[in-house]
C-alpha positions, 0 to 999 in steps of 0.5 A: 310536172310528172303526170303520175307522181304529182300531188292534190290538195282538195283545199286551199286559196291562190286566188285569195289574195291576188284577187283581193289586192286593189280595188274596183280591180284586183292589181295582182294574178295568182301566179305572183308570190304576195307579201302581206303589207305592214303599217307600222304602229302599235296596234299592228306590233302587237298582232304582227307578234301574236300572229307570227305562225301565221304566213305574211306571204302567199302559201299556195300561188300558182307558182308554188303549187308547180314547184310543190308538184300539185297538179290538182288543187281544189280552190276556195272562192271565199267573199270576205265575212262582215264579221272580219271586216267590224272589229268589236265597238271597244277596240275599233273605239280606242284605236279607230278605223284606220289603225283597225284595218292596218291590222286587218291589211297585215293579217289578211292581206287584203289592202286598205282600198278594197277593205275600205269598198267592202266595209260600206258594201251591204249586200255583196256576197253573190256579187263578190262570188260571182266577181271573184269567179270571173277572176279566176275564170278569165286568168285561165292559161299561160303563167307570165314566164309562159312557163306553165298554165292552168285550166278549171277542170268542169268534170272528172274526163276533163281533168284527166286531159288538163293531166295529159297537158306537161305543166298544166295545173287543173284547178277545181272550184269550191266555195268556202261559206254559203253566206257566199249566195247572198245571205248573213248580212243587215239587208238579208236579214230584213227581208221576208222569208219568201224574199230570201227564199226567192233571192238564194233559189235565184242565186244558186240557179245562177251559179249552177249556170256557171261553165264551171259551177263549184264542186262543192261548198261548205254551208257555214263558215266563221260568222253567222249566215241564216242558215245554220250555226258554225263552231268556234273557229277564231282563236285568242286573241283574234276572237277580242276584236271580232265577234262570233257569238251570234248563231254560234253552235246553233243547228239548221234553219229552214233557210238552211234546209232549203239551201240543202236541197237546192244545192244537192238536188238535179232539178236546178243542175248539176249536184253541188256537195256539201263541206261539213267544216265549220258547221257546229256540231247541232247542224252536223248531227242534222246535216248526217242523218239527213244524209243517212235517210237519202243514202239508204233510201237511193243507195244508187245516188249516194251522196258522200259527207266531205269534210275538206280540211279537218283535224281530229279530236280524239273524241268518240263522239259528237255529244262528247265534243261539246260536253266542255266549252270550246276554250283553250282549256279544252285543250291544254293538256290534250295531245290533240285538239278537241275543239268541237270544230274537230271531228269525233270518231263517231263522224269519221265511220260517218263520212266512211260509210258515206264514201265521203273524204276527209282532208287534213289540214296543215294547221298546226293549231286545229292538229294539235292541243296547246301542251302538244305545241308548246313541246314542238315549238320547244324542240331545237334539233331538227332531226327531232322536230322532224320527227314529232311534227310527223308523229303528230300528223300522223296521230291525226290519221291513225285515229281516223282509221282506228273509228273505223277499224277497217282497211278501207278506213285508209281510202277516205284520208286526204290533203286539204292543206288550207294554205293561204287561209289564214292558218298557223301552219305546221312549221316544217311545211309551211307552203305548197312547195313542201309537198314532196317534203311532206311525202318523204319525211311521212314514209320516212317516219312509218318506215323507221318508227313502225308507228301503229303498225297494226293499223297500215293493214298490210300497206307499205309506208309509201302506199300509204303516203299515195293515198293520202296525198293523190290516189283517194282525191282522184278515186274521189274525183272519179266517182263524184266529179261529173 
C-alpha cells in the first residue's frame, strides 16, 4: 500500500459484523470476509428478494480495504437501535419471533444468539458502545496472514506516522447515532430530567477519557433518541416491520442541546464534532444557526458542519425539501433523490462556509430518484452502464459545486462510502476493494464527456478525483484532527 497514492473513506463499518457475530463474545475479527447467514422460509424468501441490492457479505473488512488501497478509514461504532430489533406487533404476530429474526439475521448479519441478548436488554447503548470500542481497540495490530496491520490513529501527527508504516491501515473512530450515550430507550425515558441529564454529562466524560475518543458523532440516526427528530431513512418495504414514526422531523430537545454543548465544548476533553446525517431537517435548521452564531462569534475556534455519507436532492432549500411528504412520489420522476435526508443547495454553501465536509455516499437508492434507477438497472451494455452510474455520481458532486458557485466548492467533497451499513450499493462498486475502479472509471469519464466543464474551474479530471477521494479528507484531518 503506497504511502501517496492510496484512499480515504470517512465512513463505514468493518467492525459492524464481526463484532456482532456471537454472543456474550463476538466469534469473528474484522479482517474476516463475513457472509450473511440464511434461514430458509417464507418470510426470509421473500426479504432475501426484495433486499437483493443489498450485500450479504462484508463490504469493508480490513482485507478489502488493503485491497481496495484505503489507507484511512473512518469507522462507525454503531450499538444496534431497539427500533430494528421490534418489528411492528402485525407482522411479529403472523409470523412470530423466530422467523422475525431470521430475517433480521440475513439482513443484518447479526446472529440469532446476540439478536436474541440484545432484544431482552433495556438499557444497553453505552454498554454496548463502550464494548464494541474495547473490540476494536484490542484487535489493533498484525492481520492473521501478519501480512498487514492496523492502528487507531488518536490525532492528525499520529496519523501521519501509521502513514509511514508500508501495510498499515490507520483507522478513525466515529459513533453513528447519539442514542449510543445512553438514551432512546423504556428505561431512559422513565427517568427524570435531572436523571439523564446526569447519566449522558456522565457518559460522555467517559467516552471522552477514552485512549482513542471518537472524532465525531452523528446526533440522530434511524429511531427516535430524546434528543432530536431524524428523517426518514427506512425505504419499503422494510419501513412495514419496523416503526419509525416517533419523534420523526421533530427538532432539538433540551436533551439534545445539552448533548451539543457536552460534546463540542473543551471543558470535559477533547471537542467531539457533530454528523448532521439523519438529523431531520427542523434540528438541521437549529443545529446550522447554532453553529453560524458560535463561528462568527469565535472566528478563531470554528466549528466545520460535517456531513459524512450524503446524497443531493437538488433542492435550493431546506423549506423546499420538506414541502412534499418524504414518499416514493417524492422521487419518481426525479433524477435525483429528494428525500429530505438529502442535502439542499442551501446546506451545502452551509458546510462550505463552515470549512466542513461533505461525503458521498455509494447508496445508489439516496443518489438517485426511482426513474434514474429503473433506467440503470435497465442497462445491459457495460460500457454503458459504466458510464451512467458515473454520470450519476457525478451529478451529485456538480450540484454540490453549483450551491456554491465558487473553486473552493471543490475542497469540501469526500468519500463517505457506508459500506457495510446496510445500503443498496451502487452496482459497479460494490465493496471497498473498487476504490481504484471508482478513481478510474470517474477521470475516465470527465475526460471523455467534458461533463459540466465550466464548473472543474481549471482543475483536471485526475485532480479532481484526488480531492474527493484522499487530498480534502487529510486537509481535513489536518486542520480538525487534533
Amino acid at each position: 500500500m503506497s504511502m501517496h497514492n492510496f484512499y480515504v473513506d470517512i465512513h463505514c463499518h468493518p467492525n459492524l459484523k464481526a463484532f456482532n457475530s456471537g454472543h456474550p463474545e463476538p466469534v469473528r475479527n474484522m479482517w474476516e470476509r463475513i457472509e450473511h447467514p440464511y434461514t430458509d422460509n417464507a418470510l426470509t424468501r421473500l426479504f432475501r428478494r426484495k433486499s437483493n441490492a443489498i450485500a450479504k457479505y462484508s463490504q469493508s473488512n480490513l482485507y478489502t480495504l488493503t485491497k481496495g488501497g484505503v489507507r484511512v478509514a473512518i469507522i462507525s461504532l454503531y450499538p444496534i437501535e431497539k427500533g430494528f430489533l421490534q418489528f411492528r406487533r402485525v407482522p411479529h404476530a403472523i409470523f412470530g419471533g423466530e422467523t422475525v429474526n431470521d430475517v433480521l439475521e440475513h439482513i443484518m448479519a447479526v446472529r440469532k444468539d446476540r439478536l436474541v441478548a440484545l432484544q431482552q436488554q433495556e438499557n444497553h447503548y453505552f454498554h454496548e458502545l463502550v464494548r464494541e470500542y474495547e473490540y476494536v481497540k484490542n484487535g489493533q495490530g498484525k492481520s492473521p496472514d501478519n501480512r498487514y496491520e492496523y492502528s487507531i490513529a488518536d490525532n492528525y501527527a499520529h496519523l501521519q506516522e501509521i502513514l509511514r508504516k508500508p501495510d498499515t491501515i490507520a483507522l478513525i473512530l466515529s459513533v453513528e447515532g447519539a442514542h449510543a450515550l445512553g438514551c432512546g430507550n423504556r428505561v431512559t425515558e422513565n427517568m427524570t430530567p435531572d436523571q439523564l441529564i446526569e447519566d449522558l454529562t456522565r457518559n460522555i466524560a467517559s467516552m471522552k477519557r477514552w485512549h482513542h475518543p471518537p472524532f465525531f458523532i452523528n446526533l440522530a440516526h434511524h429511531f427516535w433518541n430524546q434528543l432530536c427528530g431524524h428523517a426518514p431513512s427506512i425505504p419499503f418495504p422494510f419501513n412495514q416491520l419496523v416503526n419509525q414514526n416517533k419523534g420523526m422531523n421533530e427538532g432539538i430537545t433540551q436533551y439534545g442541546w445539552h448533548v451539543l454543548h457536552e460534546l463540542l465544548g473543551r471543558h470535559n476533553g477533547k471537542r467531539i464534532l457533530i454528523d448532521i446525517k439523519h438529523m431531520s431537517v427542523a434540528a438541521r435548521l437549529q443545529y446550522y444557526e447554532y453553529i453560524r452564531k458560535h463561528n462568527r462569534l469565535n472566528p478563531r475556534d470554528k466549528i466545520p458542519v460535517i456531513a459524512s455519507h450524503v446524497g443531493l436532492n437538488g433542492y435550493e432549500t431546506m423549506k423546499e425539501s420538506i414541502e412534499k411528504r418524504d414518499s416514493n412520489r417524492k422521487s419518481r420522476n426525479s433524477y435525483l433523490h429528494r428525500r429530505s435526508i438529502n442535502l439542499s443547495d442551501e446546506e451545502v454553501r452551509i458546510i462550505h462556509a463552515s470549512g466542513g465536509l461533505l461525503g458521498i455516499m455509494m447508496d445508489k437508492g439516496n443518489l438517485a430518484g426511482i426513474k434514474t434507477l429503473q433506467y440503470l438497472s435497465s442497462i445491459h451494455d457495460e460500457e454503458k452502464k459504466k458510464e451512467e452510474w458515473c454520470r450519476l455520481i457525478w451529478t451529485n458532486i456538480f450540484q454540490a459545486i453549483k450551491a456554491v458557485k465558487q473553486r473552493s466548492a471543490w475542497d469540501i467533497i469526500a468519500i463517505g462510502t457506508d459500506y457495510d451499513g446496510g445500503i443498496s450499493h451502487v452496482d459497479l462498486y460494490q465493496s471497498a476493494e473498487n476504490m481504484g475502479d471508482l478513481e478510474k472509471d470517474l477521470i475516465t469519464y470527465l475526460d471523455k464527456t467534458k461533463f459540466h466543464r465550466e464548473l472543474w474551474y481549471g482543475y483536471h479530471p485526475d485532480e479532481l478525483v484526488a480531492k474527493i477521494m484522499r487530498e480534502n479528507s487529510i486537509g481535513f484531518l489536518k486542520a480538525h484532527f487534533q
